[in-house]
N, C-alpha and C positions, 0 to 999 in steps of 0.2 A: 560181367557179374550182374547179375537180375537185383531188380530190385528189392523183392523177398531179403536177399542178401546183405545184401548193404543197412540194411534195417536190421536184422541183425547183428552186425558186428560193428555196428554203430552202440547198439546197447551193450556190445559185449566191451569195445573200448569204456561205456559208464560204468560200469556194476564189475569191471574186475579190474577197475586202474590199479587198484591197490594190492591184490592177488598176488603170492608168492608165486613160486615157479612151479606148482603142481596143482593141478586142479582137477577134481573128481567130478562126473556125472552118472547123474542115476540114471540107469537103462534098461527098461521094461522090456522092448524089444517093440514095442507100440512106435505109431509114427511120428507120436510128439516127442518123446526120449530121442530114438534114432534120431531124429536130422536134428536133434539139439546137440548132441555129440559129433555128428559129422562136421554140422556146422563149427562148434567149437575146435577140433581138431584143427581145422583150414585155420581159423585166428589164431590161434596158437603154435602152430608154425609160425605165421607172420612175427609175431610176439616173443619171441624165446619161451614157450613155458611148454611145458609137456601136459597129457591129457592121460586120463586112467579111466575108463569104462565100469560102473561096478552095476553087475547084475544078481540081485539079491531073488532065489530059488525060494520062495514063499512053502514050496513041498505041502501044495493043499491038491494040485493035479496031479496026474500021471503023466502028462505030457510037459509039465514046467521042467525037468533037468533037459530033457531035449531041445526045448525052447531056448533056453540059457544057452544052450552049446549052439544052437543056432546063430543066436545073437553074435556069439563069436567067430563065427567063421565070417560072417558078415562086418564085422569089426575088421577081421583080420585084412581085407583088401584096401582099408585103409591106415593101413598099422597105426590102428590103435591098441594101446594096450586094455586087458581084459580081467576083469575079477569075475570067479561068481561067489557069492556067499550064501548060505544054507541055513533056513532058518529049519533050525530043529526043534518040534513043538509036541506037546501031547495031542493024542487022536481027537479029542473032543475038545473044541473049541466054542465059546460061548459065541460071541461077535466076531466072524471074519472080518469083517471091514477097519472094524476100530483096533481088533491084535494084529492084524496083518499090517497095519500101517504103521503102527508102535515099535514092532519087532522090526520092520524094514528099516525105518530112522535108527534105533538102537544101533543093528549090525552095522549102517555105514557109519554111524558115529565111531562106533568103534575100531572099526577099520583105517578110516581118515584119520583118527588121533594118531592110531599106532604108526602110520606111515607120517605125521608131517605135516599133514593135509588141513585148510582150514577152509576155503570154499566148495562147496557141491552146488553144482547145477541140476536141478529140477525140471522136469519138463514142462508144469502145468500151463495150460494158455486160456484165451479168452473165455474157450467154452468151460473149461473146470472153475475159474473164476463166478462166472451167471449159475452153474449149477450147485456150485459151494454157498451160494446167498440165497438162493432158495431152501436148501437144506437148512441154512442158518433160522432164516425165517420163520421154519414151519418148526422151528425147534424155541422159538420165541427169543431169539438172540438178540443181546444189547448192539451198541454203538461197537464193540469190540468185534462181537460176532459179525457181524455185518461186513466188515470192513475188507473180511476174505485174508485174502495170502497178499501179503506185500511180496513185491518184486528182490526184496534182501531183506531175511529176519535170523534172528540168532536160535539155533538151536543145542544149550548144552557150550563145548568150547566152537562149535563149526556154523558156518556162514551156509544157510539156506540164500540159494540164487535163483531166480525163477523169470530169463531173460524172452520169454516166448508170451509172458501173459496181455501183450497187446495186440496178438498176433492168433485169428482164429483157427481150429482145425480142417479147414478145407487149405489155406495158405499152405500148413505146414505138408500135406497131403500131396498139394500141387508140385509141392518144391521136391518131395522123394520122389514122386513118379518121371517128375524133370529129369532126374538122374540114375533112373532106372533101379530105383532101389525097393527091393519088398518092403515088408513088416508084420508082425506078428497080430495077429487079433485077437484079443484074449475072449475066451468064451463068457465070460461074467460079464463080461460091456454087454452082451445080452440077455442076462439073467432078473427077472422082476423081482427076486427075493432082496437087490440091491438097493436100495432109497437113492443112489446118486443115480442107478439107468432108470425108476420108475421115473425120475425128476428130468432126464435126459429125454427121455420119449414126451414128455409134456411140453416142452419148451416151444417146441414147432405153434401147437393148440393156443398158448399163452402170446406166442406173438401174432399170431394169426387172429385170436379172438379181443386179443387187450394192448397189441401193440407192445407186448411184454417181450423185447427181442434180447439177444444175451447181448447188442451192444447196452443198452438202456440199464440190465440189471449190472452188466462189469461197470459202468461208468458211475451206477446210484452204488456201488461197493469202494469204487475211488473217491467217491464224495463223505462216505461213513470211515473213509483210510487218515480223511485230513484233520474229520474232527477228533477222531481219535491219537492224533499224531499232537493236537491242540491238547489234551487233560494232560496226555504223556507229557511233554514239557513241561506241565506246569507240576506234576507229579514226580517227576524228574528235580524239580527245584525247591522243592518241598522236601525231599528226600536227603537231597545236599547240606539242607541249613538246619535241618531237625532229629535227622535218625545219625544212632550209634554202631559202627559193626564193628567187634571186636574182632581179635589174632583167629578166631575160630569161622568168623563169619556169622556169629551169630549178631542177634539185634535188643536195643532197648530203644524205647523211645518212652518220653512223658506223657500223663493218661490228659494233660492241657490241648495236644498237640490234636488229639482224637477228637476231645469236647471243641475245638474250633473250626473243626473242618466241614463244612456240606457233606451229604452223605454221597455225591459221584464220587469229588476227592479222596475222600475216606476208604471208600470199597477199594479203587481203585492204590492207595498208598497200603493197604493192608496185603490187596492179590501180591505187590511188587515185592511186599518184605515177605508177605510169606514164600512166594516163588525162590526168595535166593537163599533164604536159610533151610527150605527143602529143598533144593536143586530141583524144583519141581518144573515143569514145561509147561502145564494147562491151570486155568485159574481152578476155585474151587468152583462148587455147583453155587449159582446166585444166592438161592433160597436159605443156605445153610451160612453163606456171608454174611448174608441182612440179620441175619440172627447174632449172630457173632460181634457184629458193629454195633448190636443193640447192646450185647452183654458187657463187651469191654467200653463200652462211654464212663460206666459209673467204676470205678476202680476197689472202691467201699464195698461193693457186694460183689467182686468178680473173683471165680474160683478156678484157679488153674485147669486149664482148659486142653486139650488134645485135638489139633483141629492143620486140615491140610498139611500132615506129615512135620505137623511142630508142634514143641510144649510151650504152653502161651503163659507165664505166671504174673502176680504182680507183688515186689519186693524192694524195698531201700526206696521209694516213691518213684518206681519207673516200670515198663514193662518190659519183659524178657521177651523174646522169640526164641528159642533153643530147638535143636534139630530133635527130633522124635526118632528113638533106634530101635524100635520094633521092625521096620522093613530096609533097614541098611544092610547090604548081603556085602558080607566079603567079595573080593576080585581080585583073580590071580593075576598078576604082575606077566607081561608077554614081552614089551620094549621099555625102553629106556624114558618115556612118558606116560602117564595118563591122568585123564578124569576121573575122581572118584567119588561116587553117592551123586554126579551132576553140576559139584559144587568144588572140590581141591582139585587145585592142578601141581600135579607128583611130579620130580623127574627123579631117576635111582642111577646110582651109581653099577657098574658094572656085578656080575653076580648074584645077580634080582632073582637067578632060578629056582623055579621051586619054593616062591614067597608067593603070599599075598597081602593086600593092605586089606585091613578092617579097623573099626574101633574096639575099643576095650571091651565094652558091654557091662554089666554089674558083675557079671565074675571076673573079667578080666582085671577090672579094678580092685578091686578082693586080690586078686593073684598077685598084683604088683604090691599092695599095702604090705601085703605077709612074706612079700621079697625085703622092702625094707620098711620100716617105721616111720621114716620120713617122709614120707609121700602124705601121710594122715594127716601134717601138718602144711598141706598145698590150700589159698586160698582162692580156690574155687567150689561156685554150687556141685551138685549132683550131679544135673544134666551135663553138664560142661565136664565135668568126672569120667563119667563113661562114653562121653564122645571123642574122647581121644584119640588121633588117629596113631596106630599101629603095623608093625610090621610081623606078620606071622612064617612060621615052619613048620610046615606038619604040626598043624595046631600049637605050636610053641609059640611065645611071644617074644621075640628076638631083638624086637627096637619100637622106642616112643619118644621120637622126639622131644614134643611138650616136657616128658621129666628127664630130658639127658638119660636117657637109658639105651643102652646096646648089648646085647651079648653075642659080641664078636664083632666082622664087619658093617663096620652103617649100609645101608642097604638104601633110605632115603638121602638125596642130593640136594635137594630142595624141596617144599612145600609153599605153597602160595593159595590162599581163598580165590577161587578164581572172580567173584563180584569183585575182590580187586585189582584184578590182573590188570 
């Protein structure tokens, strides 16, 4: 066994001790994805665990579903098994880079839930690492920004794995040719309309003229990984001893808690509370933060506010975070699990067909008041009102937990916030 090898499944014994018996890898058909799945497959024999290939069909080329069935047949000499998923988009797309990548997490998030699945393994390595911190850079990015992709970050309910990021692309290059294996080139890794290949073609110039090599920039991004890992903690402990999250998952906290804080701590405990009461993945934009952390200090002049996918108010001497359900899209119920809006974790009892979960909405609420009287008398706000999660039929509303309501079979088996899964 080479040592390439051994190095790998050295990292693969750290970052999957805990791994149930299925584990999903994202597969471009590029040479970083393939031999990260080759590779895994071989541990995973050793391991007991089985391996699932998914190759998500972006459908912006004419040659991507052939590429995908490629990927397969190439999978198949090592029985692995194989998905492809298709992302279906309208023709005209604003940002390829930023929906393309969006939609790609979405579908295997979706996919992984419904099977079972909670770790994916990721391809990226050393060299995506140095050109993600440049990108970072030139976009003015804090301590966060900077810090690039950890090796295991949470996305949603699944575990981003990323066991190749000390390891450059010539290594992993070497290691397919070793075993006579092709790969797909994707034509965009040479397209300059891309900011990751303009930054890719620079790299050479930058070490060449400033010493600026992608060892230097992955290592000065491991360095911006620890400080960041230091506020997290403390942010993390801060969060334990001061904030409230109610059966909903929503939040209050005291407007004292805000006037004591430094404004790192602050930015940073406000990104955390808003990410989980919107199931949101990315922080907000800085500029409209620092604004935000200006307004909510003073409590006396703060007016309910609509800010990163939540309604901010302030009421009984504490502040609300409540989810904003202008962009909660209903989701039809497929298995017997899911995530919903980012943030509930559903399971359903048998019969789910032909349902989906949503929340009430303000008509929905209306619909249920005028079913019975007594609902008028529930003491809860507004927001908390129409974010009730539901179970629909053909636009019918058939079960809501929160008020004991079902017409017919219960359809939800549980409910749980997933922040506190």
């Amino acid at each position: 066994m080479n040592n390439f090898k051994l190095k790998i499944f050295d990292k693969f014994d750290e970052l999957l001790a805990e791994s149930n018996s299925r584990i999903a890898v994202g597969v471009s058909g590029g040479a970083d994805s393939l031999a990260l799945v080759i590779l895994a497959k071989e541990w995973a024999d050793k391991n007991d665990k089985e391996v699932i290939a998914i190759t998500v069909d972006h459908n912006l080329r004419k040659e991507s579903a052939k590429e995908a069935w490629q990927v397969g047949k190439w999978l198949d000499k090592y029985e692995i098994s194989h998905v492809v998923l298709k992302w279906e988009h309208e023709k005209e797309i604003k940002n390829i880079e930023e929906d393309a990548r969006f939609a790609r997490y979405e579908l295997i998030e979706e996919f992984t839930v419904n099977e079972g699945i909670e770790d994916v393994l990721i391809g990226h390595h050393k060299n995506d690492q140095a050109e993600t911190f440049l990108m970072r850079l030139q976009r003015g990015s804090g301590i966060d920004g900077l810090s690039c992709m950890s090796e295991k970050s949470k996305r949603g309910s699944i575990n981003l794995i990323r066991p190749l990021l000390g390891f450059n692309r010539e290594e992993i290059q070497e290691y397919l040719t070793s075993i006579n294996q092709e790969w797909v080139e994707d034509p965009h890794n040479e397209s300059d309309d891309f900011l990751r290949v303009r930054v890719r073609k620079i790299l050479p110039i930058l070490e060449k003229e400033l010493g600026l090599s992608i060892e230097v920039l992955s290592d000065t991004a491991s360095h911006m990984q620890r400080a960041r890992n230091y506020f997290d903690d403390k942010v993390a402990k801060i969060f334990k001893n001061n904030v409230k999250i109610d059966e909903f998952g929503f939040i209050t906290i005291a407007p004292k808690l805000i006037k004591d804080l430094d404004d790192e701590l602050g930015f940073r405990l406000l990104v955390k509370i808003f990410n989980i009461v919107s199931g949101g993945i990315y922080p907000p934009r800085f500029k409209r933060l620092e604004r935000f952390f200006s307004d909510i200090k003073n409590e006396n002049q703060f007016n309910k506010q609509t800010f990163a996918g939540c309604n901010v108010f302030y009421k009984s001497g504490v502040y609300h975070f409540v989810r904003e359900i202008a962009n909660i899209k209903s989701a039809r119920i497929v298995a017997n699990k899911m995530i919903f809006d980012n943030r509930i974790s559903l399971y359903f009892n048998d019969g789910f067909e032909d349902c989906e979960v949503s929340i009430l909405g303000d008509s929905g609420w209306k619909y249920m008041t005028s079913l019975n009287s007594k609902y008028k008398n529930i003491k809860l706000d507004y927001d908390r009102k129409v974010n009730l999660v539901c179970v629909k039929k053909k636009n019918k509303i058939i079960e809501v937990p929160y008020l004991e309501y079902c017409d017919g079979k219960e359809v939800i088996k549980e409910i749980k916030i997933v922040s506190s899964c």
